[in-house]
mmCIF file of the N, C-alpha and C atoms, coordinates in Angstrom:
data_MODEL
# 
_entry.id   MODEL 
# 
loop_
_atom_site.group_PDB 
_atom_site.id 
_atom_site.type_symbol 
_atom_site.label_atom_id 
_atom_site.label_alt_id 
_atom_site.label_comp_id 
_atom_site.label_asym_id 
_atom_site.label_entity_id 
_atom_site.label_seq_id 
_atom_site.pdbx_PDB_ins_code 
_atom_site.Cartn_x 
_atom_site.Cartn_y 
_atom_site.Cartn_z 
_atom_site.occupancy 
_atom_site.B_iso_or_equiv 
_atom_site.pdbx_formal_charge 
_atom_site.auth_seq_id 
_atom_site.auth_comp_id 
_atom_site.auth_asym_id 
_atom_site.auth_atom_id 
_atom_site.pdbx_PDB_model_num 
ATOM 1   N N  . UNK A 1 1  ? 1.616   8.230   -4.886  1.00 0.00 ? 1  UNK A N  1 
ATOM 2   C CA . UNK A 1 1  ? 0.722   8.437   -3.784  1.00 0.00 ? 1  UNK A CA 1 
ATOM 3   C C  . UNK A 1 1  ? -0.662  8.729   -4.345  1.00 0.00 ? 1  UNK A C  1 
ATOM 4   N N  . UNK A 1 2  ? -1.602  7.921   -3.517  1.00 0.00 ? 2  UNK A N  1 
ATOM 5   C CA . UNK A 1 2  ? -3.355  8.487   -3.989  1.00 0.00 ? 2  UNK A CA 1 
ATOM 6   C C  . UNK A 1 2  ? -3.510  8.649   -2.960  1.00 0.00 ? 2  UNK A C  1 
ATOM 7   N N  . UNK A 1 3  ? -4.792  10.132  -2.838  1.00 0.00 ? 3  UNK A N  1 
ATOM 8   C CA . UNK A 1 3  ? -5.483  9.995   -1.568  1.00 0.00 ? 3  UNK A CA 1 
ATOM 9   C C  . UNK A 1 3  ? -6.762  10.022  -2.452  1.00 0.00 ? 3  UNK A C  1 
ATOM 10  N N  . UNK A 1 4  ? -7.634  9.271   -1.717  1.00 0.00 ? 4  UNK A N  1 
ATOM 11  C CA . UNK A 1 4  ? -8.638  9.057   -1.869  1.00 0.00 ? 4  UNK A CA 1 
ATOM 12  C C  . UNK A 1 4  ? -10.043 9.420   -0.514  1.00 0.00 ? 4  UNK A C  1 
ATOM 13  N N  . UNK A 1 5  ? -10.803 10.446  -1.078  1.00 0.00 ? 5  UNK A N  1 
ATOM 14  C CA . UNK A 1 5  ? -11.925 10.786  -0.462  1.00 0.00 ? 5  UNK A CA 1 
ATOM 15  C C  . UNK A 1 5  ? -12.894 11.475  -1.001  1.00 0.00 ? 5  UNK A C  1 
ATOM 16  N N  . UNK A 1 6  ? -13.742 11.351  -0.275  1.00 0.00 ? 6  UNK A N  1 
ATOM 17  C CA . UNK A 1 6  ? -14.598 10.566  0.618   1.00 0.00 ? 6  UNK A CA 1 
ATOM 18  C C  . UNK A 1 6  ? -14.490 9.154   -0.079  1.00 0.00 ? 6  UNK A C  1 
ATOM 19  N N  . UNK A 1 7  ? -14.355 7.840   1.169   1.00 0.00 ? 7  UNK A N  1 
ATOM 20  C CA . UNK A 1 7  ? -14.077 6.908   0.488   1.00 0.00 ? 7  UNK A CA 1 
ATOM 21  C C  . UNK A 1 7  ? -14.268 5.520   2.279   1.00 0.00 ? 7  UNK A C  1 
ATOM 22  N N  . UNK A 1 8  ? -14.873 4.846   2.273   1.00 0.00 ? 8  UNK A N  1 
ATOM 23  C CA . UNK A 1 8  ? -15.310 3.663   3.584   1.00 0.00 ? 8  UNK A CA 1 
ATOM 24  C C  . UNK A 1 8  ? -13.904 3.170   3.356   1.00 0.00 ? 8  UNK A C  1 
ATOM 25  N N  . UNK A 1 9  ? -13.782 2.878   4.504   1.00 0.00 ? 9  UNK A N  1 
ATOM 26  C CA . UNK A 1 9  ? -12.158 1.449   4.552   1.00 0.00 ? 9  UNK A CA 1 
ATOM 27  C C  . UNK A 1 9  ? -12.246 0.561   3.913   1.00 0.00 ? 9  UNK A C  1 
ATOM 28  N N  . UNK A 1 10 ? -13.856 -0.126  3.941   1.00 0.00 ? 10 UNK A N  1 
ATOM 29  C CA . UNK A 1 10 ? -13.990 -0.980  3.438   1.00 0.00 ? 10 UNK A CA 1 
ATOM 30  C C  . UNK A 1 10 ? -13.706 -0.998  1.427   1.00 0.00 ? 10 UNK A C  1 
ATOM 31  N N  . UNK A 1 11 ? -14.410 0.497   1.052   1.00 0.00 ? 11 UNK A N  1 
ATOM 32  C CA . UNK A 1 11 ? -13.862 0.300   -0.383  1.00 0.00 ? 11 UNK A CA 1 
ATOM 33  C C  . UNK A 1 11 ? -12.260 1.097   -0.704  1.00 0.00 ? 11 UNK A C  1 
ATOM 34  N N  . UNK A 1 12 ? -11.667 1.310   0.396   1.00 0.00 ? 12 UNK A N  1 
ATOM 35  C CA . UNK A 1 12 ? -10.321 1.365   -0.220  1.00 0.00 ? 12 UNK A CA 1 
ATOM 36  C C  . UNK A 1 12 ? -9.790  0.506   0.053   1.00 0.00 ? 12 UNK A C  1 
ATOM 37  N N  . UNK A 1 13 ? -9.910  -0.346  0.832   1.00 0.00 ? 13 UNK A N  1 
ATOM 38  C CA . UNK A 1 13 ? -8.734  -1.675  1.000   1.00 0.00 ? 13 UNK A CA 1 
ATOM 39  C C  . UNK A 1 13 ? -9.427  -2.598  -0.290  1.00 0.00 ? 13 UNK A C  1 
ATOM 40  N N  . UNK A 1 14 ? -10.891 -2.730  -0.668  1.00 0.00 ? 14 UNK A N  1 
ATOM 41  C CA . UNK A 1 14 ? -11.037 -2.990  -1.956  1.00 0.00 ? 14 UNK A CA 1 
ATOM 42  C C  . UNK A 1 14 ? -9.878  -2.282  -3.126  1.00 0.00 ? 14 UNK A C  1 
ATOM 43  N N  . UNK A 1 15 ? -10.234 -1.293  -3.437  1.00 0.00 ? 15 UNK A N  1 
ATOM 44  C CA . UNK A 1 15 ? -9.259  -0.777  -4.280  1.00 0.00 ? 15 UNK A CA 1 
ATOM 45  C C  . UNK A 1 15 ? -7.941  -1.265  -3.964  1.00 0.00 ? 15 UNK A C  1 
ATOM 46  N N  . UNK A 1 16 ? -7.674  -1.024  -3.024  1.00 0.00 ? 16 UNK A N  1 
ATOM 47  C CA . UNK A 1 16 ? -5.924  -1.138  -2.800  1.00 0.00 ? 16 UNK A CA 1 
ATOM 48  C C  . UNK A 1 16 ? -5.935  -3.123  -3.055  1.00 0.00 ? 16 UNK A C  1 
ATOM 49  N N  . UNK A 1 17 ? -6.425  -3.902  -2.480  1.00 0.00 ? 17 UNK A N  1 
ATOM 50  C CA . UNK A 1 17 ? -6.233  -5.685  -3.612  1.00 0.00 ? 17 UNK A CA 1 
ATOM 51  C C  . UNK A 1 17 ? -6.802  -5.075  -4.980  1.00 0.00 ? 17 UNK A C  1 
ATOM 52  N N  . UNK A 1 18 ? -7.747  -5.152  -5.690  1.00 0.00 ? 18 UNK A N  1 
ATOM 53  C CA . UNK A 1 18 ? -7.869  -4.328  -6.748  1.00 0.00 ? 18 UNK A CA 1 
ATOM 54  C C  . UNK A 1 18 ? -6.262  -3.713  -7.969  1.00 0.00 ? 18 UNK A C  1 
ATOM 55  N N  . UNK A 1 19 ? -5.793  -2.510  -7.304  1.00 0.00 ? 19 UNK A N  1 
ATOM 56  C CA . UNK A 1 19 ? -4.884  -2.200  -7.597  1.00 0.00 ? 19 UNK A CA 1 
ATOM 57  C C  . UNK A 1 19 ? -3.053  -3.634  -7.650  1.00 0.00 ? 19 UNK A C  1 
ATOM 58  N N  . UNK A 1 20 ? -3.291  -4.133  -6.493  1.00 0.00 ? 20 UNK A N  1 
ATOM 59  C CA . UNK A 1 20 ? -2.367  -5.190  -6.545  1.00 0.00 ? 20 UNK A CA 1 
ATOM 60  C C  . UNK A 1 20 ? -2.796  -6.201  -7.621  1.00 0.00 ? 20 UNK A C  1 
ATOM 61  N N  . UNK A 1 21 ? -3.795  -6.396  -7.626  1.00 0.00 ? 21 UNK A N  1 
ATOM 62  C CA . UNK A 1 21 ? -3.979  -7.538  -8.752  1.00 0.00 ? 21 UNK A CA 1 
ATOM 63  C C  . UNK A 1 21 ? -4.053  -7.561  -10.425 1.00 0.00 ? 21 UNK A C  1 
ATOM 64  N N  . UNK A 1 22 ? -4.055  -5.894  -10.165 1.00 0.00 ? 22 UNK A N  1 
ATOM 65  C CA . UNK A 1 22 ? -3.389  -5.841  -11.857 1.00 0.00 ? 22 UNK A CA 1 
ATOM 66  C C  . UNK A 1 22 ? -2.068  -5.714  -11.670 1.00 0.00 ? 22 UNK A C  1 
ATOM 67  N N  . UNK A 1 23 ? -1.500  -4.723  -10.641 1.00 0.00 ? 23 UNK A N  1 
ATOM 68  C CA . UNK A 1 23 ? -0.497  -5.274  -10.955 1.00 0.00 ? 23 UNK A CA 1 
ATOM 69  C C  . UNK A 1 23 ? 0.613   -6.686  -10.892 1.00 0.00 ? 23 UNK A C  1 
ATOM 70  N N  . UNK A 1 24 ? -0.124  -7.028  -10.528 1.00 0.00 ? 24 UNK A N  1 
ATOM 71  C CA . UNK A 1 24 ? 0.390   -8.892  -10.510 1.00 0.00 ? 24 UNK A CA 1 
ATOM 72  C C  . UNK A 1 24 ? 0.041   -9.226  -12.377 1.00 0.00 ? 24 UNK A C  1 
ATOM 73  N N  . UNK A 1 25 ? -1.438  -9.140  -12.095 1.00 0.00 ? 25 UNK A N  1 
ATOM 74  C CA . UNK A 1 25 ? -1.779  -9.137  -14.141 1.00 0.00 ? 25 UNK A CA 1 
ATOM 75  C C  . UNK A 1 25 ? -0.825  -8.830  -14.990 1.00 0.00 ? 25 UNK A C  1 
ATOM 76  N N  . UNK A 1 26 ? -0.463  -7.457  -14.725 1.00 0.00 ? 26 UNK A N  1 
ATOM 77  C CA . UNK A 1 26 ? 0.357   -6.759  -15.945 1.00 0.00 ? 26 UNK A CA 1 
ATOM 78  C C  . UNK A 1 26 ? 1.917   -7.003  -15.528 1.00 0.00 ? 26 UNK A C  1 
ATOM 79  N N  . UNK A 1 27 ? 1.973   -7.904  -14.636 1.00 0.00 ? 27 UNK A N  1 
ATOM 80  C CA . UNK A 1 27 ? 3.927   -8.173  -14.275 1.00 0.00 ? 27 UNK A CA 1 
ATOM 81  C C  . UNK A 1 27 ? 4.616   -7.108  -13.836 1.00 0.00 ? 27 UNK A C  1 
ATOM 82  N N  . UNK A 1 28 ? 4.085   -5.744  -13.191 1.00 0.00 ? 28 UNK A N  1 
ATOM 83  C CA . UNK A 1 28 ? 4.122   -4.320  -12.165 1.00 0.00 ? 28 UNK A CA 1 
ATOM 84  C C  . UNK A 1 28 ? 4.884   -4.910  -11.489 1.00 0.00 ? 28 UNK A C  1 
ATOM 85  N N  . UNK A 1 29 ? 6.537   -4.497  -10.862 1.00 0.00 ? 29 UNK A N  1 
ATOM 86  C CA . UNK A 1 29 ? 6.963   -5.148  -9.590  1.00 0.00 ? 29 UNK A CA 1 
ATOM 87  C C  . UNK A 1 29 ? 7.033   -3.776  -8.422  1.00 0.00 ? 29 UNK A C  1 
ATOM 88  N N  . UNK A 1 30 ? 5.715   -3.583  -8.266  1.00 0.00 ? 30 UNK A N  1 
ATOM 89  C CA . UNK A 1 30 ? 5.970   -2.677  -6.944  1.00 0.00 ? 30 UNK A CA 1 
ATOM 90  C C  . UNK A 1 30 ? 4.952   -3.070  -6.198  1.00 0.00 ? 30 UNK A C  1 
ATOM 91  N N  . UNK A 1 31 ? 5.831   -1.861  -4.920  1.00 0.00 ? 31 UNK A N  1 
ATOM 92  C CA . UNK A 1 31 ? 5.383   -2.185  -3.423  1.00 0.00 ? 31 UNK A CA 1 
ATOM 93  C C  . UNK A 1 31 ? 4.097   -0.931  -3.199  1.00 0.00 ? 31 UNK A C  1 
ATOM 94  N N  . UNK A 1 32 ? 3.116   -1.321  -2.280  1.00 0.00 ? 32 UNK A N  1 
ATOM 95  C CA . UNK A 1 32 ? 2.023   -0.493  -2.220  1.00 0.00 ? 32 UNK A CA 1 
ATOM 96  C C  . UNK A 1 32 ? 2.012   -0.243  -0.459  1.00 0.00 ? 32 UNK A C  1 
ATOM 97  N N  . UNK A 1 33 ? 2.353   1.184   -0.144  1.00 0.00 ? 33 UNK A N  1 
ATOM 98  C CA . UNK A 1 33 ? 1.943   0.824   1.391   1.00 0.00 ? 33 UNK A CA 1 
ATOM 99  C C  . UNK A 1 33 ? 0.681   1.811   1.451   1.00 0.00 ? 33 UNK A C  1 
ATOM 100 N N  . UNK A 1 34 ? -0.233  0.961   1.548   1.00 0.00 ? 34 UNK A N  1 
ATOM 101 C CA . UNK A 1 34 ? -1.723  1.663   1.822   1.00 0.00 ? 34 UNK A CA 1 
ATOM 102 C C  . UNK A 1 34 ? -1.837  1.847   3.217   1.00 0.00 ? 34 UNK A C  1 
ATOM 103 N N  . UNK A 1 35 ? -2.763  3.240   3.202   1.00 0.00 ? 35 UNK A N  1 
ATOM 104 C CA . UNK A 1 35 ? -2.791  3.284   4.930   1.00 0.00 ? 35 UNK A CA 1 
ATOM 105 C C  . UNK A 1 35 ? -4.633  4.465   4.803   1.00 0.00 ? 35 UNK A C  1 
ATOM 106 N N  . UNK A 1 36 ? -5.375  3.726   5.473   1.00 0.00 ? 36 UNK A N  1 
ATOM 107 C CA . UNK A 1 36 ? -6.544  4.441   5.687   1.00 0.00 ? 36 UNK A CA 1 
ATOM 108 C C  . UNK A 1 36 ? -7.166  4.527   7.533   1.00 0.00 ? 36 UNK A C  1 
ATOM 109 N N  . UNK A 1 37 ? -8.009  6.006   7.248   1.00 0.00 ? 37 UNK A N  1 
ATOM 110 C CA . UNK A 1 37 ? -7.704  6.930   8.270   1.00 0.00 ? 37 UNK A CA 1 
ATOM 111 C C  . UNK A 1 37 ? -9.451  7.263   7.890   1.00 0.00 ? 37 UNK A C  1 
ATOM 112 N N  . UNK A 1 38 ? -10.000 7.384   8.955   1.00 0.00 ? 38 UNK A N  1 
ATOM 113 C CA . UNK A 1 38 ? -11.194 8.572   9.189   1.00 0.00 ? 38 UNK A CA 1 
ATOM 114 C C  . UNK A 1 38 ? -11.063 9.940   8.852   1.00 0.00 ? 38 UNK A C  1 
ATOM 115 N N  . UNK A 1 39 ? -10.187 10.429  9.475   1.00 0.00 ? 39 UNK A N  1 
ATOM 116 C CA . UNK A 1 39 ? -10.068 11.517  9.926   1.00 0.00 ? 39 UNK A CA 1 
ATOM 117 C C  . UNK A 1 39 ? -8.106  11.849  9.813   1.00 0.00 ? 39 UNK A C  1 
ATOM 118 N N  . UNK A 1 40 ? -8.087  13.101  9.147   1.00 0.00 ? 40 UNK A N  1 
ATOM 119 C CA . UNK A 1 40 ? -6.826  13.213  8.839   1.00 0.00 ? 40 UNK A CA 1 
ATOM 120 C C  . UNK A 1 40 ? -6.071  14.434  9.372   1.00 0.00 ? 40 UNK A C  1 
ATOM 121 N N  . UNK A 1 41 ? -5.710  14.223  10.906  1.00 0.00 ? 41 UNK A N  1 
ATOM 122 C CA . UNK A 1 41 ? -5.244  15.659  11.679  1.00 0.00 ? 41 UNK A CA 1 
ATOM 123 C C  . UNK A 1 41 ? -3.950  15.948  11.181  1.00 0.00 ? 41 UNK A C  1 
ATOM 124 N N  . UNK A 1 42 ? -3.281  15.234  11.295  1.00 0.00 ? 42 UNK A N  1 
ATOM 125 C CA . UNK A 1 42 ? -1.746  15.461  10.955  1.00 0.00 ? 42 UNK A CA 1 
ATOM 126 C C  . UNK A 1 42 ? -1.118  14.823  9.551   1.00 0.00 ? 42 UNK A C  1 
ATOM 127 N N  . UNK A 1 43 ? -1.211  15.425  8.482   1.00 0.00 ? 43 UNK A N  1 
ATOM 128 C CA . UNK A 1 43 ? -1.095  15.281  7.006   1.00 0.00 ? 43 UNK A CA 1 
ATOM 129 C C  . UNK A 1 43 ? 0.595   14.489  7.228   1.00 0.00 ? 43 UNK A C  1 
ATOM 130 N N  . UNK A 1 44 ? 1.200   15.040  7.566   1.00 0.00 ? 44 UNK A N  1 
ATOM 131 C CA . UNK A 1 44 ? 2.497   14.791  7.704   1.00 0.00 ? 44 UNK A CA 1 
ATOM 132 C C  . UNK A 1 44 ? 2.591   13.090  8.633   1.00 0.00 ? 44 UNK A C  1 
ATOM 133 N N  . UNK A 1 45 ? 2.035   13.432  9.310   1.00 0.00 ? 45 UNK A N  1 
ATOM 134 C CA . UNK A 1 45 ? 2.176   12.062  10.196  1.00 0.00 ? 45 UNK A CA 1 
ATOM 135 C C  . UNK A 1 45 ? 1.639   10.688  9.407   1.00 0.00 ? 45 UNK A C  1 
ATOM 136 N N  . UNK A 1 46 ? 0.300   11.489  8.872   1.00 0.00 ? 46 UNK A N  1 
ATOM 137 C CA . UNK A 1 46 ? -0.091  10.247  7.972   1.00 0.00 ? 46 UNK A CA 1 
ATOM 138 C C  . UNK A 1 46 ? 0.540   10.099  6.469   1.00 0.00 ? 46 UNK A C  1 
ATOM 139 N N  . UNK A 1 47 ? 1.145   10.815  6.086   1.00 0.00 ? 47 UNK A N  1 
ATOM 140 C CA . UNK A 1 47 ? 2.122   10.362  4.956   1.00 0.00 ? 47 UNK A CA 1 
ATOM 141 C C  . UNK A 1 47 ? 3.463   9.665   5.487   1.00 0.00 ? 47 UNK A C  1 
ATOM 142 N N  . UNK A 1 48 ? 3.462   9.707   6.551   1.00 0.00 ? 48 UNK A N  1 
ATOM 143 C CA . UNK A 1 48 ? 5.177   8.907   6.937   1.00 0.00 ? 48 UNK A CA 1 
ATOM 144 C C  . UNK A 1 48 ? 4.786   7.764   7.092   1.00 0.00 ? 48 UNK A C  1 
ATOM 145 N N  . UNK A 1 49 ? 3.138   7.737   8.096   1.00 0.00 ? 49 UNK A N  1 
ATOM 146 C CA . UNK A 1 49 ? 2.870   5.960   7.815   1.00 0.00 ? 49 UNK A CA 1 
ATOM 147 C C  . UNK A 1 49 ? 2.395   5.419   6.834   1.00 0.00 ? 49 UNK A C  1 
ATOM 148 N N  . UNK A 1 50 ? 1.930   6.226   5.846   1.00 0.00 ? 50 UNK A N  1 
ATOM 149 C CA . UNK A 1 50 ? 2.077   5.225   4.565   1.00 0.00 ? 50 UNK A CA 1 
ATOM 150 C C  . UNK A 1 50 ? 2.906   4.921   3.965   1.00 0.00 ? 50 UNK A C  1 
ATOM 151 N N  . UNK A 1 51 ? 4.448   5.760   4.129   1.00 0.00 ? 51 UNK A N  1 
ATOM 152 C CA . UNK A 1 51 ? 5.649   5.836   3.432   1.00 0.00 ? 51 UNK A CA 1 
ATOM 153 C C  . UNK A 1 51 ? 6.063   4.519   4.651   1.00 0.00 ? 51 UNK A C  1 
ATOM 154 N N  . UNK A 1 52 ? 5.998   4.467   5.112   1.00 0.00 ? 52 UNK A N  1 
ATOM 155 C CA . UNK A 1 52 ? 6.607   3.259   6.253   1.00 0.00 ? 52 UNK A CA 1 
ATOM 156 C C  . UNK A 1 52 ? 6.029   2.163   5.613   1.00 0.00 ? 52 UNK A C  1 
ATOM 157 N N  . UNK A 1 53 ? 4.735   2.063   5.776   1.00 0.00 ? 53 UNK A N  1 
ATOM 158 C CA . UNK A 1 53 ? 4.427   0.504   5.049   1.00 0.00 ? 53 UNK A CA 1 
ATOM 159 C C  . UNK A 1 53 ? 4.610   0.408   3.633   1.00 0.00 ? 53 UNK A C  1 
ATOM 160 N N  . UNK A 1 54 ? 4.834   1.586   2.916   1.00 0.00 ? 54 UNK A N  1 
ATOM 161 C CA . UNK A 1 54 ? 5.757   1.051   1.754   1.00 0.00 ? 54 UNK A CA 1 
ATOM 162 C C  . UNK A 1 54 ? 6.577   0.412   1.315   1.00 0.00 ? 54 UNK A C  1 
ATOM 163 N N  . UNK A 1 55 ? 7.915   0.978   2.307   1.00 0.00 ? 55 UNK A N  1 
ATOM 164 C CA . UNK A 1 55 ? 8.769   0.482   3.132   1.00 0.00 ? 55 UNK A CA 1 
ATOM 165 C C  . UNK A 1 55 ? 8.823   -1.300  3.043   1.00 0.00 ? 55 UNK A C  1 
ATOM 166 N N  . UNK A 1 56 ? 7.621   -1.388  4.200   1.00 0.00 ? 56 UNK A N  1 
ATOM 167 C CA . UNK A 1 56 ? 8.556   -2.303  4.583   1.00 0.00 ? 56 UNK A CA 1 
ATOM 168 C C  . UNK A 1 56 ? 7.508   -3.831  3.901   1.00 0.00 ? 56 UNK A C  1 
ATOM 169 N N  . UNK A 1 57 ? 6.738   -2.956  2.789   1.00 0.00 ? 57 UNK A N  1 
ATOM 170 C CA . UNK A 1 57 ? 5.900   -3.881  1.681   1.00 0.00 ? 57 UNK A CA 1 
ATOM 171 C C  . UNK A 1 57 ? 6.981   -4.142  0.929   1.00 0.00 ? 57 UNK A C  1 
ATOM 172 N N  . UNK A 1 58 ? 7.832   -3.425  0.408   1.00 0.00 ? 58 UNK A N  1 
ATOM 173 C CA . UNK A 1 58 ? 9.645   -3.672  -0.355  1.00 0.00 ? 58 UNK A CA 1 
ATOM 174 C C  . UNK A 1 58 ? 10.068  -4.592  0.770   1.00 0.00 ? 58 UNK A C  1 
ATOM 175 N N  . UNK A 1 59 ? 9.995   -4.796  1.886   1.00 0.00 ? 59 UNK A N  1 
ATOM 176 C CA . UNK A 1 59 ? 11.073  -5.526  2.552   1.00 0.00 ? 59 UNK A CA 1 
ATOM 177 C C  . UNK A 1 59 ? 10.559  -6.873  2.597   1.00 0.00 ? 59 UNK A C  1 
ATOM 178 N N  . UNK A 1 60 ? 9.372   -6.790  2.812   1.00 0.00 ? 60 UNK A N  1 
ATOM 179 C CA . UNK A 1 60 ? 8.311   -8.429  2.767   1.00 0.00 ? 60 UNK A CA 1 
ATOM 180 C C  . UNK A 1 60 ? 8.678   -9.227  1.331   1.00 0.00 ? 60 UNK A C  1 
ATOM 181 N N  . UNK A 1 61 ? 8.475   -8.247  0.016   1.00 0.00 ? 61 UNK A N  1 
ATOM 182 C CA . UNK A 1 61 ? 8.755   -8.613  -1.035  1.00 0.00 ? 61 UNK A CA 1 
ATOM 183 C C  . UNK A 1 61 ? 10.204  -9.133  -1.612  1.00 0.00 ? 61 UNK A C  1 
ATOM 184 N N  . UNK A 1 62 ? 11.065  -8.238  -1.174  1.00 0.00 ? 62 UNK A N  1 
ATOM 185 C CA . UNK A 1 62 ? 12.664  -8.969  -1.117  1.00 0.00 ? 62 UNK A CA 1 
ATOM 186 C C  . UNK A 1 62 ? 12.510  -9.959  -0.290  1.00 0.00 ? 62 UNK A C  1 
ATOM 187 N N  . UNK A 1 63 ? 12.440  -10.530 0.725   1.00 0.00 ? 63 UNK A N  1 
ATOM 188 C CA . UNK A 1 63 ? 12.279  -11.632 1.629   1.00 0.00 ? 63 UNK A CA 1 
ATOM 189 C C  . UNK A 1 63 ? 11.722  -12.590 0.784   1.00 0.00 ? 63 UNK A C  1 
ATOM 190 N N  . UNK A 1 64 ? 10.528  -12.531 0.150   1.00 0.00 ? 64 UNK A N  1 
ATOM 191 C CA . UNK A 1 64 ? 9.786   -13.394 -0.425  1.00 0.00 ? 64 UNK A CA 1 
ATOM 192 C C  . UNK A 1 64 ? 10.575  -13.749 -1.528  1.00 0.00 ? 64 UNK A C  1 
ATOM 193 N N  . UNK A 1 65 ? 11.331  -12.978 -2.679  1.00 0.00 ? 65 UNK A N  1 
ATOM 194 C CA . UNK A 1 65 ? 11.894  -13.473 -3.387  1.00 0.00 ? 65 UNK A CA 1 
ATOM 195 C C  . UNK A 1 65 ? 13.119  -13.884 -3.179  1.00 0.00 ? 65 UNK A C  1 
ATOM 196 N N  . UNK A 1 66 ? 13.663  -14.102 -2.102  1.00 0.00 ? 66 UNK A N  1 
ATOM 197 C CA . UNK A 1 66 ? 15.178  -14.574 -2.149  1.00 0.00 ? 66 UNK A CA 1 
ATOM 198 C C  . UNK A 1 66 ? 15.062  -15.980 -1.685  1.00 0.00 ? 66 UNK A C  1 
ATOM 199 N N  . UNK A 1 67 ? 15.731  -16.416 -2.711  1.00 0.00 ? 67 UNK A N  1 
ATOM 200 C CA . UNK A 1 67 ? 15.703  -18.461 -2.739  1.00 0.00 ? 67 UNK A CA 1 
ATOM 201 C C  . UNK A 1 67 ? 16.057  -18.729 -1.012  1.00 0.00 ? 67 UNK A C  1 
ATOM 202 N N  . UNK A 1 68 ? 15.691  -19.870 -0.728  1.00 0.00 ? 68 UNK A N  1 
ATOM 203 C CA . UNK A 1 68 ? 15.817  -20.026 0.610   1.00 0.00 ? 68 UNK A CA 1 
ATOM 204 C C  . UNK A 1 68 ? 17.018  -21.320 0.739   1.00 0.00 ? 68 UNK A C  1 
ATOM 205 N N  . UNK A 1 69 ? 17.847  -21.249 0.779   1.00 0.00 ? 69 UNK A N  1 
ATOM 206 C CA . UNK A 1 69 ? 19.204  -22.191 0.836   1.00 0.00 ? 69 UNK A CA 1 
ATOM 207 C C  . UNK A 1 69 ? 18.660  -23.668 1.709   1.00 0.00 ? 69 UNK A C  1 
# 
């Protein structure tokens, strides 16, 4: 997990392709569920939705790699 702040959407979803593209570079096989927020009321709430699109960034990625018959 990173949190990152003070930080625009615009340069963390930079970072976050950034971060994917080394790890594509360096042959990394993980899942990234990034999730950016203004404003952060409920710490808890916003760690479950980043843990969710983690989730289901692993599930896109199994999909993608399984041969298609």
């Amino acid at each position: 997990m990173v949190i990152c702040w003070p930080v625009t959407q615009e340069k963390f979803e930079q970072q976050v392709e950034a971060l994917r593209a080394a790890l594509v570079r360096h042959q990394v096989d993980a899942a990234i569920g990034s999730f950016w927020q203004s404003l952060v009321e409920d710490l808890s709430a916003f760690l479950r939705e980043a843990d969710d699109r983690m989730y289901r960034e692993k599930e896109r990625q199994k999909r993608a790699a399984r041969p298609s018959v």
